[in-house]
N, C-alpha and C positions, 0 to 999 in steps of 0.2 A: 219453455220455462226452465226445467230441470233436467238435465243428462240425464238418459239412464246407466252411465259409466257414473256420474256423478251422484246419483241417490244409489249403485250398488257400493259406494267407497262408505259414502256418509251415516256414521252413527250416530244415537243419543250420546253428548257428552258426559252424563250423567249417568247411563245403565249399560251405555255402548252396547245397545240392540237399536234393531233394525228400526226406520223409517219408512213411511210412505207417503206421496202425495196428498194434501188435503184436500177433499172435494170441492167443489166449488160452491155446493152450499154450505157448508160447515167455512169455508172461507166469506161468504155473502153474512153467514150470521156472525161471524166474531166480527167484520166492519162494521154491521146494524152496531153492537155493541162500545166498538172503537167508537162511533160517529156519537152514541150515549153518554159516552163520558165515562161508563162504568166498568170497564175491564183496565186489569192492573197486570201485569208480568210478575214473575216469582220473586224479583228483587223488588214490590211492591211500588213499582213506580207506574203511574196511569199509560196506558198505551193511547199515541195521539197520532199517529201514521196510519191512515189504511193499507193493511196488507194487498201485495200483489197474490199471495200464496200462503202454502205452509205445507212443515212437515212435520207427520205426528208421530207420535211415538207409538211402538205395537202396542203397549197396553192402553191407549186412545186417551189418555188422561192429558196430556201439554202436545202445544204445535209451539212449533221453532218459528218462527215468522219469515218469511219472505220479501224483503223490501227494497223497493227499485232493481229486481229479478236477481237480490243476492241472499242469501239463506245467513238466518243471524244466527249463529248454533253456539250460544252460551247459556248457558242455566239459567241464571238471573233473566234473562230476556225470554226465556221460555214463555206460553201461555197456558194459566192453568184453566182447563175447560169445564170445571164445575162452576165457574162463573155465568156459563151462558143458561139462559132460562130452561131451553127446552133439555138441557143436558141435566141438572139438579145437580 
């Protein structure tokens, strides 16, 4: 999926600290959510793509999505994770 030459370059465009992989169930629950209808990006617009992946941010609050194995790293397209149920 992801270089690790490629996730050591790639920062938050926002706090420019580091990234990591997003797990595969923290990936499994934001498509349960995708597939709901109810998850929205930072630019408030509904998220309608199942992610391939993601990258999160060290303070574990937004994952950058990954779609069709290319990393969206724009703010607005961020995902904020207090949206998914089991995170509050």
């Amino acid at each position: 999926m992801i270089s690790k030459e490629l996730l050591d370059i790639l920062v938050c465009p926002e706090r420019r600290t580091r990234l990591s992989v997003a797990d595969d169930e923290l990936v499994a629950d934001l498509n349960r959510a995708i597939e709901a209808r109810r998850l929205k990006n930072r630019g408030g617009e509904r998220v309608e793509k199942p992610l391939d992946g993601g990258l999160l941010r060290d303070d574990r609050t937004v994952v950058y999505p990954i779609v069709d194995g290319i990393p969206i790293m724009l703010i607005d397209e961020a995902i904020p994770l207090d949206q998914l149920e089991s995170r509050g």
